[in-house]
Structure formats: C-alpha cells, structure tokens
N, C-alpha and C positions, 0 to 999 in steps of 0.2 A: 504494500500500500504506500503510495507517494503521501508525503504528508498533502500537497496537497486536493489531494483528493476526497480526506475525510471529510463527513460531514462536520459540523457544531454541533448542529442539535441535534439526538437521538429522542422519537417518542416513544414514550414508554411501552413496554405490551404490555398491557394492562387486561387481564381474563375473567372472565369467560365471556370471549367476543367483544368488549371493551374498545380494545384497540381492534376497530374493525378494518375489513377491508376499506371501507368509504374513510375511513380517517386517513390509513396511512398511506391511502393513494395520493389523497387531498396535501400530506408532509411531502412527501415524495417529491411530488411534481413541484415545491417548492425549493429545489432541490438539498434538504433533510433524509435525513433515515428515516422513511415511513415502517411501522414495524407493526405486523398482526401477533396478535396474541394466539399460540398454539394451543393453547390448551384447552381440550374436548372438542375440536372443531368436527371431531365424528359427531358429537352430538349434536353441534350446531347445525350443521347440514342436515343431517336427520328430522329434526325439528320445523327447520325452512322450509324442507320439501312438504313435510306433513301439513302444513301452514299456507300450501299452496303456491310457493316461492316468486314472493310479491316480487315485480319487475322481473323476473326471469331472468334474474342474475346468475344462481347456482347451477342451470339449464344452459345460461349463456356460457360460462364456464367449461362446465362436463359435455358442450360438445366440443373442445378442445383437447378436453382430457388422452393421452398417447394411447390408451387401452378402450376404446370404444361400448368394447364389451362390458364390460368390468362396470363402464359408467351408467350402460343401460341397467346392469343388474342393481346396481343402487336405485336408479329412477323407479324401475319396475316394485321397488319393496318400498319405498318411502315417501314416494313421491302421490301427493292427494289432488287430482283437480278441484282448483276451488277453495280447497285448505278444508280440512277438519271441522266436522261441525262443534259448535261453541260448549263448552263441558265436556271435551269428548278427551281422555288421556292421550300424552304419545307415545307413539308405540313404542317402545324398551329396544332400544341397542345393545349389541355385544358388546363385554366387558374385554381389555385387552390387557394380558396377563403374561405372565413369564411365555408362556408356549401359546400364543392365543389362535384362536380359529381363521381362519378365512376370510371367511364372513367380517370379522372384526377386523381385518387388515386393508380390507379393500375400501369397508368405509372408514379408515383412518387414512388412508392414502389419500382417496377421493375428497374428503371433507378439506384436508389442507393442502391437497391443487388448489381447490377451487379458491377459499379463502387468498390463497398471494397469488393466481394468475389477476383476480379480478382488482386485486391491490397493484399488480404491474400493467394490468390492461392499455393499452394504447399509450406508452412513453417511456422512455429509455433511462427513468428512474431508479434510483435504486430504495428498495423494499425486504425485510428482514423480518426471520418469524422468532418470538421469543418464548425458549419453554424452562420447564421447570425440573430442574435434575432429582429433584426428588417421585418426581411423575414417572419415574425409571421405564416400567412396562409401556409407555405410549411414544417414547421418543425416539425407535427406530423406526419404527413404521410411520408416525407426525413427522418426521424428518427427510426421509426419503417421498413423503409426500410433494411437501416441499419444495424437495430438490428436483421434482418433475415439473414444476410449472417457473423453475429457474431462481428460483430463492436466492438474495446477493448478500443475505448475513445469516447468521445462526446467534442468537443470545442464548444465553443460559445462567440460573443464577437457581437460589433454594439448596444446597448442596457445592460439591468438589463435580467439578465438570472434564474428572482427566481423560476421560475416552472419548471424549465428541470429538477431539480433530481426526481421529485415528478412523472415527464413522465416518467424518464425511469423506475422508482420502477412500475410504473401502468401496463408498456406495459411486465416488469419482472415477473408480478408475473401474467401476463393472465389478466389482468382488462381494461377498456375504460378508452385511454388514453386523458386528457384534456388541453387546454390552454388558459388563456384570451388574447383576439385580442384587443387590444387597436384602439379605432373609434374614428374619432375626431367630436366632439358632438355631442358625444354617452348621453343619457337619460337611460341608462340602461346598461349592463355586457355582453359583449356579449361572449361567448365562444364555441370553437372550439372542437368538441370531436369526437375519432377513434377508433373503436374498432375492433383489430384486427383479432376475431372469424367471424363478418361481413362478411371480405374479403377472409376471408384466412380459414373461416372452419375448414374442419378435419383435413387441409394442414397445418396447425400451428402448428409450433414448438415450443418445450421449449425455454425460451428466454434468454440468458443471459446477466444480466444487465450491460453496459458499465459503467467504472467511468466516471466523467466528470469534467471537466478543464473550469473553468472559464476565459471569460477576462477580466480584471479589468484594470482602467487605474490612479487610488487611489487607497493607502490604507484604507481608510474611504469605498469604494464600499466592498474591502472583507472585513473587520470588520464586517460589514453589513449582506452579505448572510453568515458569520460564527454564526451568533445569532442564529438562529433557523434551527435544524434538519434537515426540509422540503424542503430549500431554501439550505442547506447546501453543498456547491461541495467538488468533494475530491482533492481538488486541483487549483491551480490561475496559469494563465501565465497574467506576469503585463506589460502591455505595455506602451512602450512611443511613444511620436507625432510623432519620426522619420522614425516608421511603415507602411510598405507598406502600400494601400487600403485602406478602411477605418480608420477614426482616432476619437476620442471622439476632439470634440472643448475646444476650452482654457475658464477656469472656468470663470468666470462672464463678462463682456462684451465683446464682440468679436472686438479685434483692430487689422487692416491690418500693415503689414511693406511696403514698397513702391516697391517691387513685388509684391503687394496684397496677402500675403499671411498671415495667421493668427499667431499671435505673441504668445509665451505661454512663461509664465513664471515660476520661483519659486514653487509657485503654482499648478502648473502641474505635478510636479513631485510627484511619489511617495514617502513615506518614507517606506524603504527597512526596517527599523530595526520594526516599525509597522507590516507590511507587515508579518516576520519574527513572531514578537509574535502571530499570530494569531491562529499559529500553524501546518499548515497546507502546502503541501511543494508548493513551486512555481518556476516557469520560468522566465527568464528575456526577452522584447522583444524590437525590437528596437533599431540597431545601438552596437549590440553586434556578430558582425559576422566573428569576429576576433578570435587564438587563444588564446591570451590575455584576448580579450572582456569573452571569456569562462571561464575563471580562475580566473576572477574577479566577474565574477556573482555567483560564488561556493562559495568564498571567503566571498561575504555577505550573504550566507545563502542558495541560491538559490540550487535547483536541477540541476538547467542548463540552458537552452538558448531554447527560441524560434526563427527559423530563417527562412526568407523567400527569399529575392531578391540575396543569393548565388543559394539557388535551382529553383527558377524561370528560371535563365540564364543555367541551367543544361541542357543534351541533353535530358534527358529523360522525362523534361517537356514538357507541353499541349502547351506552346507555338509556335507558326512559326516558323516556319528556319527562315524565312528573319527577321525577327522584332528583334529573339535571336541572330540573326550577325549582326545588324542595331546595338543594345545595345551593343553589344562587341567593337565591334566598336568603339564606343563611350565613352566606360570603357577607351578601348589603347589609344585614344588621344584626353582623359580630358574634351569631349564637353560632355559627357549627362549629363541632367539636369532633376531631379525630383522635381515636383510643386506640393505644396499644394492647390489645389485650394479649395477656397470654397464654391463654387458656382458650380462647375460639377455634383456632385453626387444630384440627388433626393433628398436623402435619408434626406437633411439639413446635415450632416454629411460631415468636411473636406474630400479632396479626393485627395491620388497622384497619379500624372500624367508625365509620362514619355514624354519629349516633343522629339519627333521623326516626321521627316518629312512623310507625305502622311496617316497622323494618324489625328484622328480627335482633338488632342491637339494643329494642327493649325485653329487657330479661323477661316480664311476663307473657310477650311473647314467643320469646325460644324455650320458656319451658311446656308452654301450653303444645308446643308441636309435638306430633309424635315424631319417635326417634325412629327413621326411617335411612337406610343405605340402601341405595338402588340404582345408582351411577357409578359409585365406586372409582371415581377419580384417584383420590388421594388413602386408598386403601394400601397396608404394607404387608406385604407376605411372610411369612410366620414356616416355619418348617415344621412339622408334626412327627412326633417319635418314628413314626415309620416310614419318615422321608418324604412324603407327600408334600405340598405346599396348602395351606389356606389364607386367604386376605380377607384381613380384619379392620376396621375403622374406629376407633374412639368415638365417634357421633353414630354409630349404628346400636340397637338394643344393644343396651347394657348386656342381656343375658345371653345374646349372641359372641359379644366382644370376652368376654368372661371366659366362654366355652372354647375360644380360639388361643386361651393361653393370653390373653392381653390384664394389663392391672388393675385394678379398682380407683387406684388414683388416678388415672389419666380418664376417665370416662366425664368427669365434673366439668363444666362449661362448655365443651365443646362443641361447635356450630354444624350442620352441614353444608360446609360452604359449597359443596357442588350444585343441588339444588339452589341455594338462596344465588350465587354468580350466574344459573341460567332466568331466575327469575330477574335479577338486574337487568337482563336485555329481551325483556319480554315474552320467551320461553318456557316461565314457569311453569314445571308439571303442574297438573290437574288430578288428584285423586280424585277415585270414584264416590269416598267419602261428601264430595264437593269441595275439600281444603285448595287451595290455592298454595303451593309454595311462596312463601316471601321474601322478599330480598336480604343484603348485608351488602352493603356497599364501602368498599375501604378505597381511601384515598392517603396521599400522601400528609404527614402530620405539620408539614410549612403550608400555609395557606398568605401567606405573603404576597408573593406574584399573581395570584389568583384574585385576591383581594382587590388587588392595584388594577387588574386589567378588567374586572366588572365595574370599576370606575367608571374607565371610558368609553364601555360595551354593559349598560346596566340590560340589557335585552339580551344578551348573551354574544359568544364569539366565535368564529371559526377557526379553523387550523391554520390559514392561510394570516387571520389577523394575530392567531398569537406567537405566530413563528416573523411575521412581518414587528411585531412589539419588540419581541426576545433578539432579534438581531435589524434595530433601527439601522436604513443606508447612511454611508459613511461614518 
C-alpha cells in the first residue's frame, strides 16, 4: 500500500447490517473506506428475500453472483413475492458451525456477495467487509463470500486475528481455505476448512486477494502479529474503550465504577509512538470523530480515523427511522447515554448500549423476554466427554446452557444480541406467540462529533455530509 493511497477515514462496520451496503457505497464513492458489516449477512439476505426484496436489490445482485445455480437455489427457498404476510415468522436459516452443511454455506456465500457487490456497484471504489474473530464458524465461508464479489479490505477485531492473512492468501491463490475454532475443553485442534472449487466448481473465479486491517486495542497485540509473515496484516486500526460495540476489557482484573461499568486505565491505552515503529500504517479508533480528532491522529502518525456512531446516525444506515430520530433526539437535548455494560454481550466481551426507551437496555424489559437462542451467532463450542462438539450461548435457557457444561455465573444479564441487532434494522423475528423481538442499539460512548454535526444538520445527515465535515477542503 502507497501511503498515498490510504484512505483517512474508515467507516465503521457496525452489525447487524448497520453499516449497510447503501452506507458504504455512499463512503466509498466519496473516496473513504466504505465498509459493510459481515456479520449474519446469511440472515440478512434470508430475511430481505422473505420480505419480498424491496427494490430488487438482492435479485439485482445474485444475478451476478459466479454460480448461477447456487443463487437460484437461494431464490427458490427464501425468496416471497410480495414479502411475507404481516405476523407471519421467518423462516429459520442454517446455523454455521465447525463442519457446517451446505445449505449453510451457500447462503453464507451468497448473502455477503450480494451485500459488497451492491456496496461496489457501479465505481471503482474501494469497499471493505468487517467481521468479528470471535464469530470463528462464519468467517471462512463470510469471507470467501466476499472475496467473490471482489472485497478490497478485510477488518477484523473481537479477538487475535492471526490466521486471516494466511485465509485470504489460500482462498487467492485457489487453495482450501483453513481456521482453528477455539472449543473450550477441547483434547485436540479442531479446525474448520472451505474449499472453494467444492462449491463453486467451474463457477470460480480468479480471486483477488483483499488487504487486511487488523484490530488491535495495544501496541504489544500489533508488535505481535508484525513478527511473523503468516500472521502479518497490512495494516492496524487501534482502538480504544470509547468504541462502539464490542470492546477488549481492561487489562488484569476487571473493577466496576459505581455505574457498573468497567474502569480502564493507563494501561489501556495504546502507545501510538510503538504503534508507529512497527511500521506498518494504522487508524485511530474511538472518540476521534471530530475534525480536530482527525488532524490529530495524522499528527501522531496515523493514516486516519476509524469512525463509527457519526455514520451509524447517517440516513443511509441499516438503522430504523424511529430509533435514528429517538438518538437524534437525544444528541439535541443532552439525554442519550451510552453504557458499557459488561455483562450484555455473550460474547464475555464489554458491550455498548445505547439506553433508549422501549429497547431492551431497559432491564424490565430484557427480563420480561423469554430466553430464547435460535440464531446462534455468537454461540461457542464446548467439547463433550466423548469428543463431540455442542454450542452453547449465555443468553439461551438457563437450563439448556447449564446442560452444555456452561457456568451459572455467566448466564446473569446477558442480552440476545442476535435477535435484538436484526431487530435494529427492521428484521425483527416475529414469534408465533405474537412477541416482536426488540432492539439494543450500541453506539460509540464519545458522542462529541455527533453532537456538533446535528448542530448544523438538526434534520439529520448523510454520509456524504459527515465525511464532507470530518475532512473540511483545504
């Protein structure tokens, strides 16, 4: 990468469907890293076709898709003229797992072509998909998805990301792509492998290999994968705690402040001049969404800025009307509040939490829901005396998660963010109880730049105007 050619500003993937394709088309073209969010895009697609896939965008897509066939057989199973009548469930997708089915590969393939072709549609932009290394089971096949409709970055952050360049080199040059699944007592290695002539036959294309962007939240993490070749990214965005979504926890014992929120110290921080020697270029992330914040992270070395909760509140996000005018809202007169929790996400992983009324970040109503796993995102595989694998979640019945060999401490607060992030972009399962899933919307915990730019956009902004703010000409 010539320095310059990097972008400044990276938008954040922000999931589930968040950073949609219409957003990071809209970064893109302004020429930014437009970035979709990877994660569950099987289900997204799933969901749009059942929904009767308003402008025939996903339609417009998968008839580009390399394997013709492969795309009809998705149309033909999920696709509804018209969309689904009003109260009607949708239909349950394949769960994708150490060894996963067919069925479940194809629409993991198909769901993230479609997402970054329609994010590179018509201009020579560049567009990057960001996933979550702890999502382990979905990121060969999400990846190589991807890499079919021509993906020009790979993010990665939630985790150590030392075998993504080594995937993308495998799936680059034609070869079975691999990954170890981390099982918790695991007696052996267990590893996940795709090979994309399997699926995709005489339908495969040449592949071109994306760079890839690690996320670090220390210097000592990239020091680290800069040792060796294999493990080697071409590039860091370094994040800090004030970052949307997921966050790495405060280094050695975990102490609450008296909002229960986890305390980070000194410690926490990166050192940018490390960072800097490594050699390699990086992003700043976290509470730089200003254009100051921008000119100071160039300042120490930085390419630029990673940013997320200016374009999350953007119109051309994956978000609700109501929930992006609830947070506006909230911007204009000083109430919203983002929570660290640490105890929502599964994943053990701090989690923010935008607290908005009729959202599940009020506690009476995340207790009143029932405890239901039926997406199984963020499920972690478990080894069983007799070598077998099962996948357990912290937000699924208690008495299910119990039987899996999982703790009794870890079951206490924790959210189903799978469901509540498809209901953020209007997905929401429908039980046949009549419950609607409800949201949980986390945003980043600087609301600084955000604040300043409903200023001068009290109606709201686009991508175009907050990337035209963040980098004023001359």
């Amino acid at each position: 990468m010539s320095p310059s050619t990097h972008p400044v500003v990276i938008q954040g993937g922000m999931g589930i469907a968040v950073s949609s394709w219409q957003l990071a088309r809209q970064v893109s073209l302004r020429g930014q890293l437009g970035v979709v969010s990877g994660t569950a895009l099987d289900g997204v697609v799933a969901r749009t076709l059942a929904d009767g896939d308003p402008g025939g965008h996903v339609r417009r897509a998968l008839a580009h898709f390399p394997s013709p066939a492969m795309a009809q057989r998705i149309l033909d199973t999920y696709f509804v003229e018209g969309g689904r009548p009003d109260g009607t469930p949708y239909r349950p997708h394949p769960t994708l797992t150490i060894a996963p089915s067919r069925t479940a590969i194809e629409l993991s393939l198909v769901g993230n072509f479609a997402e970054v072709w329609l994010a590179k549609e018509g201009h020579d932009g560049v567009v990057g998909i960001n996933m979550l290394e702890k999502i382990q089971t979905a990121n060969a096949s999400a990846i190589l998805g991807a890499m079919l409709a021509g993906v020009d970055y790979v993010l990665m952050g939630a985790g150590v990301p030392r075998e993504i360049p080594r995937l993308l080199t495998e799936y680059a040059s034609g070869r079975v792509g691999h990954l170890t699944i981390d099982v918790a007592g695991s007696t052996r290695v267990h590893r996940a492998a795709l090979d994309p002539s399997t699926y995709l036959g005489a339908d495969l294309p040449v592949l071109k290999r994306p760079k890839f962007l690690a996320i670090v939240s220390l210097h000592v993490l990239a020091a680290y994968l800069n040792k060796d070749p294999e493990i080697r990214p071409d590039g860091f965005i370094v994040e800090g705690p004030r970052a949307g979504g997921h966050s790495a926890p405060p280094r050695g014992r975990m102490v609450l402040d008296d909002a229960g929120e986890p305390v980070y110290g000194p410690k926490d921080d990166a050192d940018l001049a490390k960072v800097a020697e490594v050699g390699l270029p990086f992003w700043l992330a976290g509470a730089y969404a200003t254009p100051e914040k921008v000119a100071e992270a160039r300042a120490a070395g930085a390419a630029g800025v990673q940013i997320g909760t200016l374009f999350a509140l953007a119109d051309e996000s994956g978000l609700r009307a109501d929930l992006k005018a609830d947070l506006r809202a909230g911007l204009a007169d000083g109430t919203l509040v983002v929570r660290n929790d640490p105890r929502a996400s599964p994943t053990g992983f701090p989690f923010k939490v935008a607290e908005l009324a009729d959202t599940l970040s009020d506690e009476g109503r995340y207790r009143a829901r029932e405890r239901i796993c039926d997406l199984g995102y963020l499920r972690s595989p478990a080894e069983r005396p007799d070598g077998t694998i099962s996948y357990r979640c912290a937000s699924e019945p208690a008495h299910m998660y119990l039987k899996k060999g999982g703790d009794e401490a870890d079951l206490d607060g924790r959210k189903c963010l799978c469901n509540a992030l498809f209901a953020n972009i209007g997905l929401g399962q429908v039980r046949r109880s009549g419950y609607v899933e409800e949201a949980a919307v986390t945003l980043g915990q600087d609301l600084v730049g955000a604040t300043r730019l409903a200023v001068s956009h009290p109606d709201g902004w686009t991508a175009a105007e907050a990337i035209d703010w963040l980098l004023p000409a001359g």
